[in-house]
C-alpha positions in Angstrom: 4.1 -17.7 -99.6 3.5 -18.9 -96.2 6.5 -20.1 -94.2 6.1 -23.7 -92.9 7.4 -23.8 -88.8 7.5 -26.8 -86.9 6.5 -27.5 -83.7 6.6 -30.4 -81.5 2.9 -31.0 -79.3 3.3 -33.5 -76.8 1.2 -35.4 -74.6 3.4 -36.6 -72.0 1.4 -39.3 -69.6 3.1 -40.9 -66.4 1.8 -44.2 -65.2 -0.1 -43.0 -62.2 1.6 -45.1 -59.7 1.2 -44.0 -56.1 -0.1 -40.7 -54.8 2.7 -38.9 -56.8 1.4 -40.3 -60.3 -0.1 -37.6 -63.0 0.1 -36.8 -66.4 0.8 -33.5 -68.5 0.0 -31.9 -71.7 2.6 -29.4 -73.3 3.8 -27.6 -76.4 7.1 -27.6 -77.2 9.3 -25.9 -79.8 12.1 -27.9 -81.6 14.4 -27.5 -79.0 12.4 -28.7 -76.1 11.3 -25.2 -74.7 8.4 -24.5 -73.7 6.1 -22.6 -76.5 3.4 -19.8 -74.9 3.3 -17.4 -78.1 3.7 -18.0 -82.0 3.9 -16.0 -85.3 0.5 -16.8 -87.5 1.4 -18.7 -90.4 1.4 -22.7 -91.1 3.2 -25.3 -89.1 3.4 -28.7 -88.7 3.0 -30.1 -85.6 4.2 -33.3 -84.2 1.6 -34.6 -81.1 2.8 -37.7 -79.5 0.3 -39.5 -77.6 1.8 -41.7 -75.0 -1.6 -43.3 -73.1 -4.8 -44.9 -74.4 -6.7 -43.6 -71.0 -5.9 -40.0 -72.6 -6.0 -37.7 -75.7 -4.8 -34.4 -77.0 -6.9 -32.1 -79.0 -6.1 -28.9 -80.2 -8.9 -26.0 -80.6 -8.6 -22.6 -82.3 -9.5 -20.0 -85.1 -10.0 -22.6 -87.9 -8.1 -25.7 -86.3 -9.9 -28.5 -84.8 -7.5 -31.5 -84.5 -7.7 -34.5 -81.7 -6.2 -37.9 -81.3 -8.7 -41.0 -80.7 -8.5 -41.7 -76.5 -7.4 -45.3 -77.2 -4.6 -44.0 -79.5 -1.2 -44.5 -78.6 1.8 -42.8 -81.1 2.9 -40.0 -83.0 1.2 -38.2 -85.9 1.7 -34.8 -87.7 -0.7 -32.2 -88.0 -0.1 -29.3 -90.4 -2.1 -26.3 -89.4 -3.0 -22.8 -90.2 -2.4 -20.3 -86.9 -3.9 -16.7 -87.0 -4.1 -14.4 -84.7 -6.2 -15.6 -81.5 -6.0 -18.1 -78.8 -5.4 -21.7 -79.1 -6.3 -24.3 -76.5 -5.5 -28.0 -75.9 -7.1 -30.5 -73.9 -7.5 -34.1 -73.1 -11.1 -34.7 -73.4 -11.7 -37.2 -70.9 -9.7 -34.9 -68.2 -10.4 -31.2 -69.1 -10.2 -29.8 -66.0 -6.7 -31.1 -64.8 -5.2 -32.0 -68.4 -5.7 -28.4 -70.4 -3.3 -25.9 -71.5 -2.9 -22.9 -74.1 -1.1 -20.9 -76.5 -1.2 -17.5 -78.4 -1.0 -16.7 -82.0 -0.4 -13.6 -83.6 -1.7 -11.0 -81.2 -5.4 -11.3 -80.7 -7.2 -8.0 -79.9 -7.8 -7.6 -76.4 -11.0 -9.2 -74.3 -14.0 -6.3 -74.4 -13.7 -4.2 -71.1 -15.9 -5.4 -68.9 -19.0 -2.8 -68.5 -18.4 -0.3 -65.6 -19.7 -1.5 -61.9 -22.7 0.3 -60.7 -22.6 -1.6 -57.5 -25.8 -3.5 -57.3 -28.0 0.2 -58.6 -32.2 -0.5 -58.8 -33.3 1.1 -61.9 -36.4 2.9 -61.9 -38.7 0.1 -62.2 -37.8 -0.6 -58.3 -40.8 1.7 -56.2 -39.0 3.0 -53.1 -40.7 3.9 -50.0 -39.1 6.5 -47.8 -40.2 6.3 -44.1 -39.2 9.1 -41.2 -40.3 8.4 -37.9 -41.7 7.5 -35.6 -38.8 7.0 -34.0 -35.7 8.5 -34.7 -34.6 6.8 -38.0 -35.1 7.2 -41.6 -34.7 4.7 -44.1 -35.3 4.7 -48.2 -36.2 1.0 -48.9 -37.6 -0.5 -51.9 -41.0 -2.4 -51.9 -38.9 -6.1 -51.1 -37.2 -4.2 -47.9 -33.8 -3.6 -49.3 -31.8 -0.9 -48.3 -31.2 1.6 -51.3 -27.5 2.1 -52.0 -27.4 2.9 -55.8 -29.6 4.5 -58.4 -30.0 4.2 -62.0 -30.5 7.1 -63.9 -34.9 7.6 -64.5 -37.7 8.3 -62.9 -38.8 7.2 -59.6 -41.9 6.6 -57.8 -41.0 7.1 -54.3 -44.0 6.5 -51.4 -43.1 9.1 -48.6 -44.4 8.1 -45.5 -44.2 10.8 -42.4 -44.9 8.8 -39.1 -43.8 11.4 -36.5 -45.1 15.2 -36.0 -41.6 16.0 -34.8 -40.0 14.8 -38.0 -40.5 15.6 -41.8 -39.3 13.8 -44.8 -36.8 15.9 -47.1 -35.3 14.4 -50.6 -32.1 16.4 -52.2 -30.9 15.3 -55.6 -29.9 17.0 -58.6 -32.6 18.8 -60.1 -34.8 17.8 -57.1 -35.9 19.2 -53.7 -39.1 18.5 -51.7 -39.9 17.7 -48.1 -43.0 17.5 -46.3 -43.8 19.8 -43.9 -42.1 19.4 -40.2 -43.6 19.7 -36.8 -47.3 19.4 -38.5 -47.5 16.6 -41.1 -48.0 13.2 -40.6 -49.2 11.5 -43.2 -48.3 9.6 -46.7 -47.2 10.9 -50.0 -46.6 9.8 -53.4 -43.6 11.7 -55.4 -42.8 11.0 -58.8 -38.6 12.1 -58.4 -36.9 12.2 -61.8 -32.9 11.8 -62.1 -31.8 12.8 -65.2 -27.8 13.4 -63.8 -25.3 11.6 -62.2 -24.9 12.6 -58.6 -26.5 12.0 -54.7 -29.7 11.3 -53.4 -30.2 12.5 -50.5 -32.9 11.7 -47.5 -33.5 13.5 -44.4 -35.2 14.7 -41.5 -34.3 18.6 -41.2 -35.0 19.1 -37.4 -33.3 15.9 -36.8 -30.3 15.5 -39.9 -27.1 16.3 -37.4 -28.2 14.0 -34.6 -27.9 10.9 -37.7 -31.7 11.1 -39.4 -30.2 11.4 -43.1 -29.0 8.9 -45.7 -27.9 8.8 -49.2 -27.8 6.6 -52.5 -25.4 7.5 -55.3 -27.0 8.3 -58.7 -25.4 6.3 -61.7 -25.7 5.9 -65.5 
């Protein structure tokens, strides 16, 4: 057999005089404390309603209860609680008049998924430019600067624009570069990542003087 609880709901409304005025909403045990957690099970729950410019309604896993707005009083709900969250609410105020409760304990909110800080997929087309001057860049087609990669495979546009530079990618399971000192030119590479790791982008005559750059590779 269920045990019955009781509960006292209350609506407790101020007259909004002056700057200071306001109103509440709050749920209450028998002995006037404050009530954030309950046992499932069936209770009865007394909701007095002290404004007709307000109401109280309570929301939940298989409870939907509300007083009228123009209602002023006490009634009695008896209700059902399982595990989960329960919310009240004045529905003409629910962004200042709202609070909550917990029954039971509800499983815990889905993790969220794991970040992959703003990663392209492999739809993106990337163009990797070196040269003329002394800087190389791996953009997509829109301009943006490539931080992080999706696991798939790429079509990257290589463009060489300097005979004293060359284009060199590194990532795992990948290794090409055009040839330095003698090619300038543009290239089409199709670069598949299949692994978790770095992609890397440089100019080999030129990497320790600050021509290289790199976008991690995530799942």
């Amino acid at each position: 057999m269920r045990r019955v609880a009781t509960a006292v709901l209350a609506l407790v409304c101020t007259a909004l005089l002056g700057a200071g005025g306001g109103a509440a909403q709050s749920l209450q045990d028998a002995q006037g404390d404050r009530v954030t957690q309950l046992d499932p099970g069936t209770y009865e729950i007394e909701v007095t309603d002290r404004s007709d410019f307000h109401n109280f309604h309570l929301q939940g896993p298989g409870v939907n209860e509300a007083t009228g707005v123009e209602f002023t009083g006490t009634v009695t709900w008896r209700v059902t609680l399982t595990d989960g969250t329960y919310a009240f609410v004045c529905d003409v105020h629910p962004s200042s008049m709202r609070g909550s409760f917990i029954a039971g304990t509800p499983p815990p909110p889905a993790a969220p998924p794991p970040s992959t800080g703003g990663a392209i997929t492999a739809k993106s087309k990337l163009i990797l430019t070196s040269g003329p001057a002394q800087v190389i860049t791996l953009k997509t087609a829109a301009g943006k600067p490539v931080k992080a990669m999706k696991l798939g495979t790429y079509t990257v546009t290589v463009r060489d624009r300097g005979r004293i530079h060359n284009a060199h990618v590194v990532a795992p399971g990948f290794n090409r570069r055009t040839s330095p000192l003698t090619y300038t030119g543009t290239r089409v590479w199709k670069v598949k990542l299949a692994k978790s790791g770095t992609f890397r982008f440089l100019c080999d005559p030129h990497a320790l003087v600050g021509m290289k750059g790199s976008a991690k590779i995530v799942r």
